[in-house]
Structure formats: C-alpha cells, structure tokens
N, C-alpha and C positions, 0 to 999 in steps of 0.2 A: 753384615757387620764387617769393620774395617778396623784392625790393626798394625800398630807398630811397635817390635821387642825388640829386646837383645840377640846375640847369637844362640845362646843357652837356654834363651826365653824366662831368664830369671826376672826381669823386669820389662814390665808393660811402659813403653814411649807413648803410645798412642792409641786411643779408641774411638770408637764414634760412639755417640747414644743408640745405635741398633742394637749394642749388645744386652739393656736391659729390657726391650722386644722381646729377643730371640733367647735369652736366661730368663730374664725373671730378677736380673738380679743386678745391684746400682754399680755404676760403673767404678767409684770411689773405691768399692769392694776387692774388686778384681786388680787396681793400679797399687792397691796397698798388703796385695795377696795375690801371686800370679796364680797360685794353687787352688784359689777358687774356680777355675773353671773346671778343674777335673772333676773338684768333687761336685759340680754341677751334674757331670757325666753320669748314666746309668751306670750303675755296682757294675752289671753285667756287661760294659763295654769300657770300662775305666783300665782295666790293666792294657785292652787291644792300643785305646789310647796313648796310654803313658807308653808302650813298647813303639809305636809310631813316632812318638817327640823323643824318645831316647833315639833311635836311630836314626832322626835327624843331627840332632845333636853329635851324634858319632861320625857322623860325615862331613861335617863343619870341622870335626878337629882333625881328620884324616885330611881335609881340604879336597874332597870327593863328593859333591853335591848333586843333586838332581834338580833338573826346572821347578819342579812341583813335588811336595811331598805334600796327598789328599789323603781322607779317610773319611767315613761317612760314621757318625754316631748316634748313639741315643741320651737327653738330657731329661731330666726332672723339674717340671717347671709347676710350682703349686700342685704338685703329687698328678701332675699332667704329664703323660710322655710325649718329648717332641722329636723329632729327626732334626738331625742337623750334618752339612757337609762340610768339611772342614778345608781348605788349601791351604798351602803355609809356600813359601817362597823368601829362597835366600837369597840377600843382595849382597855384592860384592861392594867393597872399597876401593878405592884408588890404586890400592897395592895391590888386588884381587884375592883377596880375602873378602870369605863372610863375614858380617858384623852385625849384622841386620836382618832381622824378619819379617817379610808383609805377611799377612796372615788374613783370610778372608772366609768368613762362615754366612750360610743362608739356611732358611728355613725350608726343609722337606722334607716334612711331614705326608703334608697333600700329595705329596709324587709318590711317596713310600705307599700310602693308603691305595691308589687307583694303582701300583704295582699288586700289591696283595691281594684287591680284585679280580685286576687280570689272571693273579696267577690261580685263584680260585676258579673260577670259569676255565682256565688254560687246561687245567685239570681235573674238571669237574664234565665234562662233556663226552659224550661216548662218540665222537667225529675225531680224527687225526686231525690236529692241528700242527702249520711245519711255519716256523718263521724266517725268512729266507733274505739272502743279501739282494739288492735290486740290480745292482752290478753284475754279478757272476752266476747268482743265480742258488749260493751253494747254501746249504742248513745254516742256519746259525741257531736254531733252536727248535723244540718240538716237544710236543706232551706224551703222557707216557704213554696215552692209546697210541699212538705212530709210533714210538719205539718196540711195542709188542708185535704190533701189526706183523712188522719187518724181521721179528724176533733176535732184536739186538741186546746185549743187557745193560745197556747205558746211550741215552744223547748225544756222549764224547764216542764211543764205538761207532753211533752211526751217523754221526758225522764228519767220520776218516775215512768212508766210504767216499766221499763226492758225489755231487749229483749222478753221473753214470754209472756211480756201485751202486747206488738206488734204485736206478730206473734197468727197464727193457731197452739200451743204447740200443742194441743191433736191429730192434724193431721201429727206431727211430727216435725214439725220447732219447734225445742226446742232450747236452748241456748247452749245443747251440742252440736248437730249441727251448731248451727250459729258459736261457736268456733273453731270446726274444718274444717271447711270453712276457719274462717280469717286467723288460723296457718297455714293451707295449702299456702296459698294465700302467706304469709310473708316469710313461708321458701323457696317456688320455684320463689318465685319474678316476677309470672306469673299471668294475671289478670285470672277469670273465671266466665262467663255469666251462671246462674244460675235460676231455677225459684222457686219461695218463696209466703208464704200463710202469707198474713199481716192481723191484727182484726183491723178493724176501734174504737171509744171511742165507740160506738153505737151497736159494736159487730158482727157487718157486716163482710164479708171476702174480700180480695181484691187480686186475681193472679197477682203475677209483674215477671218481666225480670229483672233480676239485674244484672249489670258489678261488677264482686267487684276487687279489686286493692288494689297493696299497695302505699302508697303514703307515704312521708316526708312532714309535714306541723306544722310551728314552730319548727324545729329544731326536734319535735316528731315524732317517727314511727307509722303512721295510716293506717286505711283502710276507703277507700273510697267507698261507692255504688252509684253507680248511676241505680235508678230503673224506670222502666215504667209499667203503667199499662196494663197488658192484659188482663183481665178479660174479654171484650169487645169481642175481637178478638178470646178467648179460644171460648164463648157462639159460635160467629159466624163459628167459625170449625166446633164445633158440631153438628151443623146445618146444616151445609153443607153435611158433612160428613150423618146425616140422611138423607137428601134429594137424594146426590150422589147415595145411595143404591138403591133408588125405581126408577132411569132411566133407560133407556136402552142406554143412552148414554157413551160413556167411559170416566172418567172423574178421572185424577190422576194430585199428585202434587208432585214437582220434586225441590230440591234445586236449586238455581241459578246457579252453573254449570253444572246441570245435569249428575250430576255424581253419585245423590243417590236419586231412589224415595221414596218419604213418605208415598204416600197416593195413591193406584189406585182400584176402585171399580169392580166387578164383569162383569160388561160388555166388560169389554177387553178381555175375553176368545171369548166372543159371537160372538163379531166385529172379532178381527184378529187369532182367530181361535190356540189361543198358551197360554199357560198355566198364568194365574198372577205371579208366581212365576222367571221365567224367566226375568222380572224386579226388583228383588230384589239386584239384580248385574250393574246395571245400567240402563239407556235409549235404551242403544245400539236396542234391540226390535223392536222397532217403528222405526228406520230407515232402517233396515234387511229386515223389513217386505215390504218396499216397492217395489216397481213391478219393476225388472231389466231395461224395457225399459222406464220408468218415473225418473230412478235415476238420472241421471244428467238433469235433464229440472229442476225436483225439485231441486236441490243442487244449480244450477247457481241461480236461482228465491229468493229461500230463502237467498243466498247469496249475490243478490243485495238488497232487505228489508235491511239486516242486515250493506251494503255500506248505503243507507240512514239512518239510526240511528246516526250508526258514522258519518256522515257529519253533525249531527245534523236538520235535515228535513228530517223527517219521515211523509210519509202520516200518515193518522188519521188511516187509515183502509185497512190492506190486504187481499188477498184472495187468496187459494194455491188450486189446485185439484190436484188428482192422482190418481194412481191405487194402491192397494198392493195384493199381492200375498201370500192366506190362507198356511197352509201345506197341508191342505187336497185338494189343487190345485185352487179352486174356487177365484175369482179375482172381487175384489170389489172396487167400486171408493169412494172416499173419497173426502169430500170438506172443506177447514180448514180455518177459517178467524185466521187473525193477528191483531192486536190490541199494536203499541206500546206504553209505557209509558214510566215515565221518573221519576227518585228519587237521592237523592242526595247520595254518596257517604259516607259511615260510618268510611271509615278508615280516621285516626289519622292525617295523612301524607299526603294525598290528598283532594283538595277540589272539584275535576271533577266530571263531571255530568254522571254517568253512566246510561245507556240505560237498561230495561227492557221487553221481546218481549213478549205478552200472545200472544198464537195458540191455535183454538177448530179446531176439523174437522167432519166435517157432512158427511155420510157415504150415497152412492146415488147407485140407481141401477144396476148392474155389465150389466144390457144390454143396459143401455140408462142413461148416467149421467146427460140429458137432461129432463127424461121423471118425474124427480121426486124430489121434495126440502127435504121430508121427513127426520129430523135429527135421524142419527142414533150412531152417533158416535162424543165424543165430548171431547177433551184432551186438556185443558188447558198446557200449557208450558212455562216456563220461560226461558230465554236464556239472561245471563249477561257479556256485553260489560267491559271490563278494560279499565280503559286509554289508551292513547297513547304511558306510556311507560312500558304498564306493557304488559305481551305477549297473546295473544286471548287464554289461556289453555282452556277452559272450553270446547269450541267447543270439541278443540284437541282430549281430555280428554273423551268424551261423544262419541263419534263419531268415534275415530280413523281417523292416519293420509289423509284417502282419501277424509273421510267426512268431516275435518277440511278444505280441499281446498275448497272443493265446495258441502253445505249444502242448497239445495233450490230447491224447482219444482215450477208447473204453478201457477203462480200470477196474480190475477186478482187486479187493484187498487180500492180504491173506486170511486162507480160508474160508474164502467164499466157493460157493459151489461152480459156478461157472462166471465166464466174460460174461459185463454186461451192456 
C-alpha cells in the first residue's frame, strides 16, 4: 500500500486500492477520516502507533527529520489479526521544508508467523543454537540453552564477550578461525560439523560438536550453529580408550557403516593372528578371518538378527559362536554376544527409527568351545540399518557383494542354554 499526506498526516492526498487488501477497509473511509487507520490498529499497539506519528510530526516542525520513520504493527481485519510494516518518509519542498508524506505499508503476517516458529524451535530444543554474523564471525544471537551453557545471564552479556571471550583463543579458536569457517561455510553453501573449544564466564572449557550452516533469517545472510556438548563423551573415550589398552580382549570402533575403523586396540594381532594395520582399509578383516566352514551359518544367523531389527522386534540379547582361521593355521572359536539398540535418525529428511547392532566376541578354546567361558576377545561393532527406502549400502560396502547377501553365523537368543 502506497500513500500520499500532508505534513501532520491530517489529510490523505493519495492512496492506492491496496489498502482495502491490507485493512479491510474502502479507501473512501480512510480519505474522508485520516483517523481510520488507527483505529484499524490493534487496542494493544494503537498508542506505540500514535506515539510513532506524533514524533514524527515533531520533527517536521523542529525541521529535524529522519529518512525513514518505520514501525511494525498489528491491525484487525474482520476480527482477523494481521501484521503490518509501516514506512513513512518525508519529502521536502523547494525551500526544504517538509510538506509531504510517502507512506508505505505491506503485509507480514506470514514473516511474523515463520518468526514465531523459529523462535519456538530456537527455544524449544535442548542443543545451543548461536546465530552468527557471516562476516566477522561475532553472536548476533542465541538461545537460552547457549547462554546457560556459558553461564551468562543474558544474550546481550554474552555477546560483549566476542567471539575470543567465548572460545579457547589461546588453544586456537581464535576469531580468525571462526571467520574462516563462516566464509567457507557461505561461499560453498555447504553446512560443516566441526569441533570447537568454548570458555564458560567462570573460565571453565567446554568441547562442542557444532553444525554450522548458512542460513537466510530476516531477509539477512547468517550463519547458524547448532552445538552440543561433548566434553562428557570426549572424557569417556579417553577412558576407554585407557582401559581398552590394558585387556586382552580386542576391542575396536568402527563407524556406522563400517566402512572405516577408529579405534582397534593391540589385542587383535594376539586374538586373530594379522597385523592392526590391515583394518585400516576397512572391516573387511574380521570377516576373512572367519573359518571357511562357519561362513555361511554365520552369515544367514547374523542375517536373521539383522531381519528382526528391521521388523522392528529385536530380542534384547544375541549370541553368535564360530570358528576363525589364524594365518599361522591355528583355529580358534569365538563367542560374540549382540546387543541391539535403537536411536533416532539425524537426517533432515527423515524421521525413521534407524537400528543400531553392538557385537563383543569371547574368544574360547580351539579344542573345546564348551570346556571354557574365559573372555578373550572382545569387538564391539556397529552395523546401521537405512530406512526402507534408502539401499542397505553399508553391509554392501563393508563386506562385499557375498557378505551383503548373507552376513551371520550361530546365534544363540537370550536365554538359551548354549551356541547353536
């Protein structure tokens, strides 16, 4: 909607037909009553209104104007609330004086509504969220889980900090960094999960996971993180990761497709008689290694496990035995409980329940798999189910095309008395 008034806005020169769109209400109305637009105005935003056109008007007669006096409101249209933006802009005259009003209102509504979304979600999520300049790099905003994190008592406090009152600077996360992060981020229009050294107000450190993104919000180019804290789970690696060393059991960790391991401790030379190294190319190892005449008992077994996940009824607790076959010839039984679990799916696009499968295996006698429980061997493993319409890669991928058909040996359920 397109106007033109007086100085004082006592009379309406000119309107376009948008304004009974955006009111509700005929334009006749409004040119023979400049007052009808207020009381258009929600009760509850009529005096911010009226205080806005008065101080316009006070600056017109001071002859101290500004380019733009805006203000965003709320109107009543057939007992409908709408949002509306208001501009007003004074033109000067020949002698440069105001005289003149352009005035210009649009409807948003629709911006206000996907605002009041976002800021539900902004604040409705147990992750820090930090919204960030793509420039500098510095807060421009953040929900209240990231303000507590940090233990600030307000947004504006910790956002007087600067990126380097935030971060771990001397460890590296300096504000150089963090800006070549967000330009990155803004010129590949790719998001990238990262991990970052935060200072609490108390000077404490805090390890996070952050997504960072580019995002549009207000019409503005931003960057969005969304962080978690790991500090928790780095400690409990480390831990691990000590403890793994001092067993004798083999114990490695492996992405969800199993297509790259992390982490495999010393004892897998001991157990399967083949170098650590040789998993640095993938899983494939630990299935090679098993004993030519167990391969398919194993493959259909762990292959029906893996039919109960995806059916969604997974026992609580399996159990797999087998043989595998050293290079140096010697032939050892192995015994591997399964354990499934179950997490929700992180992509975007999906809301399905993907399956996650933990396997240990206890390494037993090569002359009596009866004669002995003694744990000798013990490999956690992950194995990640896709939806239904995404393709089973991961097996594929891990395993090659034989293994992908049929990945499983003897399964015992829980509570059963012995492998079968």
């Amino acid at each position: 909607m397109i106007y033109l008034s007086t100085a004082d806005l006592s009379e309406i020169l000119y309107i376009n037909p948008a304004y009974e769109d955006i009111y509700g209400r005929p334009v006749e109305e409004l040119k023979a009553n400049p007052q009808d637009i207020i009381e258009a105005t929600h009760p509850n935003d009529r005096e911010r209104y009226e205080a806005d056109v008065a101080e316009l008007i006070a600056d017109v007669e001071a002859r101290d104007t500004r380019d733009v006096y805006d203000g965003e409101y709320r109107v009543v249209v057939d007992d409908e609330v709408r949002w509306v933006r208001v501009a007003r802009f004074p033109v000067e005259n020949d002698e440069g004086s105001v005289d003149r009003i352009v005035g210009r209102a649009r409807d948003i509504t629709e911006r206000k509504r996907r605002e009041r979304e976002f800021e539900q979600i902004f604040n409705g999520v147990t992750d820090a969220i930090a919204i960030q300049d793509p420039e500098t790099a510095e807060l421009l905003d953040a929900n209240q889980t990231f303000v507590e994190r940090l233990d600030y008592e307000s947004i504006e406090t910790a956002r007087e900090q600067g990126v380097e009152g935030l971060s771990a600077a001397d460890a590296g996360f300096s504000r150089q960094r963090a800006q070549e992060l967000c330009h990155r981020v803004i010129e590949t229009g790719e998001s990238e999960t990262v991990e970052w050294v935060q200072e609490t107000k108390a000077g404490d450190r805090i390890l996070i996971e952050a997504t960072v993104s580019p995002a549009v919000i207000g019409g503005e180019e931003r960057i969005v993180s969304i962080q978690r804290d790991i500090t928790d789970h780095r400690q409990l690696e480390r831990r691990f990761r000590r403890i793994a060393e001092r067993v004798e059991e083999v114990i490695y960790l492996a992405d969800a497709d199993l297509t790259e391991v992390r982490y495999v401790n010393d004892a897998f030379a001991d157990i399967y008689g083949r170098p650590v190294e040789e998993l640095s190319e993938g899983t494939q190892a630990f299935m090679e290694a098993v004993h030519p005449e167990d391969r398919d008992d194993y493959a259909a077994e762990l292959e029906a496990m893996v039919a109960d996940i995806r059916a969604g009824d997974p026992d609580d607790n399996y159990e797999f035995a087998f043989r595998i076959k050293r290079p140096d010839g010697e032939t050892r039984w192995l015994k591997r409980p399964g354990i499934p679990s179950r997490v929700r799916s992180t992509s975007p696009t999906s809301s399905s329940v993907w399956s996650k499968t933990s396997l240990s295996a206890t390494s037993v006698s090569k002359h009596s798999r009866h004669s002995t429980r003694r744990l000798v061997n013990s490999q956690p493993l992950t194995l990640e189910f896709r939806p239904a319409d995404k393709p089973c890669g991961p097996l594929k991928q891990c395993w090659g095309s034989r293994w992908c058909r049929r990945i499983s040996t003897r399964r015992r359920r829980a509570g059963s008395s012995r492998p079968r």
